[in-house]
N, C-alpha and C positions, 0 to 999 in steps of 0.2 A: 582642469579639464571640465568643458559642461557637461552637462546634460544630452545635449544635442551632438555634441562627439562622440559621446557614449555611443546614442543612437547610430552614429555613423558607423561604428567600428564595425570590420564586417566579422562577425563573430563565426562564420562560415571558415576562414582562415586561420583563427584564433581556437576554436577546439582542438582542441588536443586529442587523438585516439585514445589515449588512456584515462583522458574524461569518460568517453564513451565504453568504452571494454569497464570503468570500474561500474557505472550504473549496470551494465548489462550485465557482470558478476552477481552483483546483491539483486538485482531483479531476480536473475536466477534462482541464487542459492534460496532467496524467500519462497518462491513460488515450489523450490523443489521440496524445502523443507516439511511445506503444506501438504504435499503429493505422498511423500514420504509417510506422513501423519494419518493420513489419510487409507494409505495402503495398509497402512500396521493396522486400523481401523476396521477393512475388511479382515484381513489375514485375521485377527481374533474373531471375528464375526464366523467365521466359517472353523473356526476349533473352538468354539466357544462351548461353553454349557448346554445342556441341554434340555433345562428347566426353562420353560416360557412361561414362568409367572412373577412378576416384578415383585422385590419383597414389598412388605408394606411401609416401609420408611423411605421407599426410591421417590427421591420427588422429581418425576419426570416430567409433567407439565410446568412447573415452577421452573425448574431452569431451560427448560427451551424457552419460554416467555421470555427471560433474560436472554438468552441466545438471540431470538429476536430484536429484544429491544437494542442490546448489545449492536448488533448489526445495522440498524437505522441510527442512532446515534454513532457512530464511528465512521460510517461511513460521509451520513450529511456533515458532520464535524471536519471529517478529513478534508471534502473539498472546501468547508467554509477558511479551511484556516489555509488551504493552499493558496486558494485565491485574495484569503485578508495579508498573507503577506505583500501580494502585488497590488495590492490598492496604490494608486498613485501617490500620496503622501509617504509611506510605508517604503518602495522601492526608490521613490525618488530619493529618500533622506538615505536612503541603504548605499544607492549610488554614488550620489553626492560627496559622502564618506571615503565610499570607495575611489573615487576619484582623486581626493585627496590624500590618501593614503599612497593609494599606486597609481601615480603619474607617468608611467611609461604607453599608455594610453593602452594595455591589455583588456579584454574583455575576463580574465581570471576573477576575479572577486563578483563577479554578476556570475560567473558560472558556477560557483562552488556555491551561491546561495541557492541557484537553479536546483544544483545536485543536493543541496541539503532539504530543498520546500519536495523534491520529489521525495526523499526516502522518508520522511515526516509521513507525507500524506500515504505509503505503500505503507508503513509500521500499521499504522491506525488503521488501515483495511484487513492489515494481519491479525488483530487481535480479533473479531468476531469469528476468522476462519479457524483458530484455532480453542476458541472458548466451545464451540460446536464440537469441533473433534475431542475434544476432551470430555465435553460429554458423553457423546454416541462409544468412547470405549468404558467410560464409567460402568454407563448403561449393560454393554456387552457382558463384561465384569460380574454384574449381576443379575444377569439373565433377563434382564428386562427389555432388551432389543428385539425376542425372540416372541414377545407375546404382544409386542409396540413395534411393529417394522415401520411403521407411519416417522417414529423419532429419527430416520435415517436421513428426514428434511437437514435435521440440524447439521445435517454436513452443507446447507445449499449455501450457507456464506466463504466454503473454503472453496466450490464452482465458481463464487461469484469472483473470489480474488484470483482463483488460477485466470479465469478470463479476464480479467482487469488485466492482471500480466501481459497475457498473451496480448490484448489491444493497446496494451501504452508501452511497448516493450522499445527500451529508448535503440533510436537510432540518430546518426549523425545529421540526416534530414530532421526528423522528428525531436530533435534538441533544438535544433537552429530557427524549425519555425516557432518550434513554442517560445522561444527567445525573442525573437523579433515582435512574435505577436504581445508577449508581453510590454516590450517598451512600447507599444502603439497604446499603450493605455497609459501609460507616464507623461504626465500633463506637467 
């Protein structure tokens, strides 16, 4: 099977529901898990201590900096490496494989690479959102939230990923085009 068969396959026919229901599970359970982290995050903030002075070993500027940095590398990473896997060398040779492997001319083995470059790329935006929240209860922890309410930034990468969720949240449309649109770059 070519290339250009591939291309033809109408992958629209070819997803399966329970491609789609398992992305939309682990979408989920990520995004909730974050929310969850996050709410236990308040819920200590508001029973927390009531010392607002940070001891003097809290190093709270040193790991939001990381928090930060954390968050701009993972994130520019995560799309670099979503989209080095569809570089056209890279998917073409993936395919090519795949077509020789499973010759019944299914779109399965382009779709499970699909389903694995997404959960790749959500993993690596999970880790800044949850390096933050583990912060900000460190922080709680030891009263240092209460005299730094500024550190509560360090929850904006677990915002930033609920929203990524929320706007890439796979659908059967939103699999199909981003599928198509990738083979339009397979030269």
């Amino acid at each position: 099977m070519t290339i250009e068969e591939y291309r033809a396959a109408d992958i629209a026919t070819q997803l399966k529901d329970g491609d789609v229901n398992a992305l939309r599970i682990i979408y989920l359970s990520l995004a909730t898990g974050v929310l969850l982290f996050l709410g236990v995050a308040v819920f200590l903030s508001w029973q927390g201590r009531n010392e607002s002075v940070p001891p003097p070993d809290s190093p709270l500027i040193p790991l939001s900096l990381i928090t930060v940095a954390m968050l701009l590398v993972c994130w520019v990473s995560a799309f670099w490496v979503f989209d080095a896997g569809f570089r056209p060398g890279k998917l073409g040779n993936r395919l090519r494989l795949s077509a020789e492997i499973n010759s019944r001319g299914t779109a399965e083995p382009s779709v499970t690479f699909l389903r694995g470059a997404l959960l790749v790329r959500l993993a690596m935006l999970e880790a800044p959102a949850l390096l933050g929240l583990v912060n900000i209860i460190r922080w709680i922890t030891d009263g240092a939230l209460r005299a730094q309410p500024l550190y509560w930034l360090n929850a904006l990468p677990a915002l930033l990923f609920i929203a990524f969720v929320i706007m890439t949240f796979p659908t059967r449309e939103s699999l199909v085009e981003l599928y198509r649109g990738r083979f339009r770059q397979v030269g």
